[in-house]
N, C-alpha and C positions, 0 to 999 in steps of 0.2 A: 544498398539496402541492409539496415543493419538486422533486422529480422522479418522472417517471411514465412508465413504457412500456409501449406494448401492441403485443402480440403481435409484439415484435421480432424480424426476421428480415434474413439475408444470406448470401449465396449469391457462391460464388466460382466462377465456370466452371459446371460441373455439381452440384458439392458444395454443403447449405448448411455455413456457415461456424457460426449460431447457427440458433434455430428459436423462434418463438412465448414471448420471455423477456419477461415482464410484472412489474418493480418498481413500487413505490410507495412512496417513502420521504420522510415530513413532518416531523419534526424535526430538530433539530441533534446532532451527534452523531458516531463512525463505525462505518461500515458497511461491511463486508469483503467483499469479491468473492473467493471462493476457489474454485482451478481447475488442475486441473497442467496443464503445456504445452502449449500449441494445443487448453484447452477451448473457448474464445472468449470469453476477458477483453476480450483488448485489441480485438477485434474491436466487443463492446459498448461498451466506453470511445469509443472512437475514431468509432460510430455517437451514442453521448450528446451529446461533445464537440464534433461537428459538422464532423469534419476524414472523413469516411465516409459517404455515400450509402446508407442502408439500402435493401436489394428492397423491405420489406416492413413494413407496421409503423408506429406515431408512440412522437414522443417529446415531453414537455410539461416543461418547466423552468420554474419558480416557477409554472403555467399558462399559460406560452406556448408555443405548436406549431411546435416547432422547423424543422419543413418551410415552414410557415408567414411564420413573420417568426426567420428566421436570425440576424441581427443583434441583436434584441433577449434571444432566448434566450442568444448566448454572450454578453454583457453580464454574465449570473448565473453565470456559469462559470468554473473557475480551471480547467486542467490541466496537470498534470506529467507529461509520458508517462516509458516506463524511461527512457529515455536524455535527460536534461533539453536542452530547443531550444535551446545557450547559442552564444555567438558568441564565442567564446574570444579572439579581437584587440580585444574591447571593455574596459572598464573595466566596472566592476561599475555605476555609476552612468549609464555609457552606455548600457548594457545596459538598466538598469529604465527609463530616459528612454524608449529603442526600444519596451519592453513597453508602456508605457501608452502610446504614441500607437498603438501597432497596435489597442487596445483602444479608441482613438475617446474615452479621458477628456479630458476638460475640459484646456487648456494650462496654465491657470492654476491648476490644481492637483496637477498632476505630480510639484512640485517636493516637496511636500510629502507626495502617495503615495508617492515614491521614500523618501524619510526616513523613514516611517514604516514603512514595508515591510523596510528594512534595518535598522530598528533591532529589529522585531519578533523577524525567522530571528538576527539578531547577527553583522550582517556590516560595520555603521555604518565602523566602524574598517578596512577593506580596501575604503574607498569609489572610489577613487584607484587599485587595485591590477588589472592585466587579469587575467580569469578564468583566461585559460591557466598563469598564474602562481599560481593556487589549487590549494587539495587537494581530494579525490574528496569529502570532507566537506564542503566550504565552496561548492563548485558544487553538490551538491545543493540547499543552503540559498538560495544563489542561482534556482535552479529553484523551489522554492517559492515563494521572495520575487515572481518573475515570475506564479506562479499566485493570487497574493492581494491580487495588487496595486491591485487596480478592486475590492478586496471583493466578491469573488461571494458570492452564497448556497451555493451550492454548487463545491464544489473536489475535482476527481478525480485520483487519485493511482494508478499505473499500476509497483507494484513498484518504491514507494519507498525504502526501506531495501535493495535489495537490493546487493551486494557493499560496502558498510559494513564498518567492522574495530568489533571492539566497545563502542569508546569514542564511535562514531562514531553507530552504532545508536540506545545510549543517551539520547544527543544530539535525534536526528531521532525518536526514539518522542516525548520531553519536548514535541519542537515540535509533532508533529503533534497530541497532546491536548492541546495550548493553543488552535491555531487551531478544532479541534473545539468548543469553548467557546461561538463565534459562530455557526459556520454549521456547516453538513452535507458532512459527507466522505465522502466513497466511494473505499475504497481496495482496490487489488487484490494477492492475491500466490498463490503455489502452494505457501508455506509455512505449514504451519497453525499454527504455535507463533507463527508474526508475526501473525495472524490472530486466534488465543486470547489475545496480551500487549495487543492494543489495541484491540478491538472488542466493545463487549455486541450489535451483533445478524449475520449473518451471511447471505450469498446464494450458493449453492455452484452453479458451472456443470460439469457434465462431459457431451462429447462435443454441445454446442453450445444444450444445455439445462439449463434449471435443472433441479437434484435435488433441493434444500434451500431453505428461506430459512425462516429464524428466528432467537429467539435464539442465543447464544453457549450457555448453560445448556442447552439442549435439543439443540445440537447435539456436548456431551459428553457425553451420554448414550452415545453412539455410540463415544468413546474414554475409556472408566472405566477402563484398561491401556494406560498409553502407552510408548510407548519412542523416546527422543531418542538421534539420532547425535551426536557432538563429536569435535572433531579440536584438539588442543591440540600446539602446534610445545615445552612445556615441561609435560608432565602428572604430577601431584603422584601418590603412593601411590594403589592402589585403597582402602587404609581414609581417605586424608582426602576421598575422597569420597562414600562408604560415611556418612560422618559426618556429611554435609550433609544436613538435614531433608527428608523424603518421596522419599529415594532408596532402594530395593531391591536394587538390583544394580547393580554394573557387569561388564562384560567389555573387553578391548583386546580390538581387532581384528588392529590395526596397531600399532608402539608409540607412533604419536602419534594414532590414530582408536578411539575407544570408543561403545561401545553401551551404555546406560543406563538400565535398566528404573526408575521412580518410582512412587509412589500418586494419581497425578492432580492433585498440587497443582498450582491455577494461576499458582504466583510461584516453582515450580522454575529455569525458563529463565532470571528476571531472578535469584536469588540464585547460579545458575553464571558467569554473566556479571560480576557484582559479584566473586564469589568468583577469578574469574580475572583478574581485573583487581587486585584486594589480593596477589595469591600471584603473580603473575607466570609465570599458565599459559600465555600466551600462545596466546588462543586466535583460529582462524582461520576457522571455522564448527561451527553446532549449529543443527541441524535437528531435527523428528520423523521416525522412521524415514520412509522411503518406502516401505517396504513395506506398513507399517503404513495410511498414508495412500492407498493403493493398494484395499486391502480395504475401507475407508471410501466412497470413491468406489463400487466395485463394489458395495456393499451397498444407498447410497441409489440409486445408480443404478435398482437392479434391482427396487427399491419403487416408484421413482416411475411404473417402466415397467407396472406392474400395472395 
């Protein structure tokens, strides 16, 4: 069992934060933590990871008890939180030097995690370059590179793609289902279409509890009528998007925000993304409505609560 929690709990002041969340996840793969704002993703993340003190509760990584022997459970661990730990006055290679001694690897093999790590994310060529000096896409990659560096079993990823420009997305989905290849991901976010592009199983937190955990297939059962927002800064006619396979509708909101009724295909998201990138829509964000995902939340919630 690469990771296992029971009965996870934490409690901020008077409030808990989460309450009784129990995973078990054994293979390689990724696995979606979905949750809108302040379900208590990062809360969990951050009790996994070992950077948080839970009330309540164990946590076991590869079957080590993280309460237990600390040191050897984050050995198995990679994390990326949202906002990647980087040290911007470093060089990218000073930086992963930094990351694996704080990880306690071996000296004598650094040199060679660090190489192989940058060559993985595809940063080799900006080895030499200070971070500060990079783009919002290439510090990401940097952030990852620091959480795979010691090859964990497991690498948790904390609203990884979020504020990406589309070319950039693209990019960081590609990487993260390569590193999924190896080991076990556990990725969080509050966007369900980032959720649905890259994950077959799925663990859904609302209001500090799980509501959900299952596949991805079983948890569209629940959105067989979706409706995605788009905001495009150059938006083509309503018929050349009318045109594009498993759309129904559209509507402009705004004349650069639309609402996009589809038939549930689940390679909608990535052929608009594609399509806006060849046509030069210029687009700036696309979501699934939230209102939509609003009602989803309030549905399991209120099942689970029976």
């Amino acid at each position: 069992m690469i990771l296992k929690t029971e009965n996870l709990s934490h409690r901020y002041s008077s409030s808990w934060a989460i309450r009784d969340i129990n995973i078990e996840i054994a293979g390689t793969g990724i696995i979606g933590l979905l949750g809108s704002n302040g379900a208590g993703k990062s809360t969990t993340m951050n009790i996994i990871c070992g950077t948080l003190n839970q009330t309540e509760g164990n946590v076991y990584i590869n079957g080590i008890d993280a309460r237990k022997d600390p040191e050897a459970a984050k050995k198995e661990i990679g994390f990326l939180p949202q906002t990647p730990p980087l040290y911007t006055d470093l060089t990218i290679d000073e930086y992963l030097t930094y990351s694996a001694e704080l990880r306690l690897m071996d000296k004598r093999s650094i040199k060679a995690a660090v190489d192989e790590a940058k060559e993985r994310v595809g940063i080799a060529h900006f080895s030499s370059r200070l971070i500060k000096n990079l783009s919002g896409g290439y510090r990401q990659r940097v952030g990852i590179a620091q959480a795979i560096i010691h090859k964990p079993r497991l690498v948790v990823m904390d609203e990884p793609t979020n504020g990406l420009d589309p070319n950039q997305l693209i990019e960081a989905r590609k990487l993260i289902r390569d590193i999924a290849r190896e080991r076990t991901v556990l990725l969080s976010s509050h966007i369900l279409s980032e959720i649905n592009i890259l994950c077959k199983e799925i663990i859904m937190i609302e209001s500090g509890r799980i509501v959900f955990s299952d596949s991805m297939d079983a948890f569209n059962n629940y959105t067989q009528h979706r409706t995605i927002l788009m905001k495009l800064d150059n938006p083509p006619q309503k018929e050349d998007l009318l045109a594009i396979k498993g759309i129904t509708q559209v509507e402009f909101i705004t004349s650069n925000q639309l609402r996009i009724s589809f038939n549930g295909d689940q390679d909608l998201t990535q052929r608009l993304i594609a399509a806006s990138v060849q046509h030069d829509w210029q687009m700036t964000e696309i979501g699934f409505d939230k209102g939509l995902l609003d009602d989803i939340f309030k549905q399991l919630s209120s099942q689970s609560a029976q």
